[in-house]
Each structure stands twice: as structure tokens, then as C-alpha cells.
N, C-alpha and C positions, 0 to 999 in steps of 0.2 A: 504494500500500500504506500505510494508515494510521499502522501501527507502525513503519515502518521506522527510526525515532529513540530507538525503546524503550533503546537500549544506550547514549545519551548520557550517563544519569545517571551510569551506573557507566564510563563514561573520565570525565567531570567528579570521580568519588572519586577517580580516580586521579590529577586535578590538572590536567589537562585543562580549558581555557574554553572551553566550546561552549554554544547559545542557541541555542535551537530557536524559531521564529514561525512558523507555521503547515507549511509542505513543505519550508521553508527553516530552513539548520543555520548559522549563525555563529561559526566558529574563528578564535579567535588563538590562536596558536603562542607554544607554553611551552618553555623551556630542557629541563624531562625530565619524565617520567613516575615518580611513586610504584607500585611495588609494592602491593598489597592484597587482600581478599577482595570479589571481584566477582560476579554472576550472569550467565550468558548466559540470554536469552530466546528465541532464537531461530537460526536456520542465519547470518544475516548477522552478531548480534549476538558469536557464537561468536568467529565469523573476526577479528573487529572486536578481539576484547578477547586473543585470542592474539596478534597484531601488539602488540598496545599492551603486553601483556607483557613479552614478549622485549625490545621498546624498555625500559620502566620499569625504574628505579635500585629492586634488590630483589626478594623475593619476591612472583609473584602468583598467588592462588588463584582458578581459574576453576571455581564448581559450575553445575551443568545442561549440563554440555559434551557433552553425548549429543545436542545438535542439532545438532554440529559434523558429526556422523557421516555426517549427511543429504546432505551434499555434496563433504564433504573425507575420504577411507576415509584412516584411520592416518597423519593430518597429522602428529602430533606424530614419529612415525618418519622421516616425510618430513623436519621439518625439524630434528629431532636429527642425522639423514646428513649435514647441511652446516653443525652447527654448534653449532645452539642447544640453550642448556640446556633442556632442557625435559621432563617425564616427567607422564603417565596416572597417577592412581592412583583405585583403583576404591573407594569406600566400601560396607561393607556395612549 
């Protein structure tokens, strides 16, 4: 799958060092994650940038999170039941 690194950029805003060369992704390991306004692109990138969320020191806004839906039904319910802060909000 070509794209499947498309969500790199946006965990690297979030402080994250990851380097992508061709199929291959390169991480070193940061002490924490920033909070901020993110996109998902995608069903994995979704998944990707909720994890990294809930990890990151602060608030993080994920928009396009309607690919989340594609595979995970009422994640964020699921994981507010064990814990996390976390709340949908729908723009109109």
C-alpha cells in the first residue's frame, strides 16, 4: 500500500522522529508527545493519531476522523469505558 506513511507527518507535528525511505519508517523514541491539531487521512492513519493522542502531554484535535469509523464503530466510547479522556465532537 503506497500510502501507508501518509500519517507520519502529522505524529512528527506532534514531536514524534520518524523518517520514512522508501517502505521503511525510522523511529527514535521521544520522552512525550505534544498535543495539537492533526488530520487523519485515512482508516490506519485515524487509529494511528488517536493512540498518539491519548499518549501526548495536552490537547489533540483529530479532523477527518470519519475514516476511523471504517473499522473501529464508537472507538472513542470504547475507550472513554476504560479510561480515557476523550470525546467526538461533530462540526457543522
Amino acid at each position: 500500500y503506497p500510502d501507508r506513511f501518509m500519517h507520519v507527518g502529522e505524529l512528527n507535528r506532534m514531536g514524534a522522529i520518524i523518517r520514512k525511505e522508501g517502505n521503511i519508517a525510522f523511529i527514535v523514541g521521544v520522552p512525550a508527545l505534544s498535543g495539537t491539531q492533526v488530520r487523519a487521512s485515512d482508516l490506519r492513519a485515524s487509529a494511528a493519531l488517536v493512540v498518539a493522542g491519548l499518549m501526548a502531554e495536552g490537547r489533540t484535535e483529530i479532523s477527518d476522523i470519519h475514516h476511523l469509523d471504517r473499522g473501529y464503530v464508537t472507538m472513542e466510547r470504547k475507550l472513554a469505558a476504560v479510561g480515557a479522556r476523550i470525546e467526538r465532537i461533530e462540526r457543522v
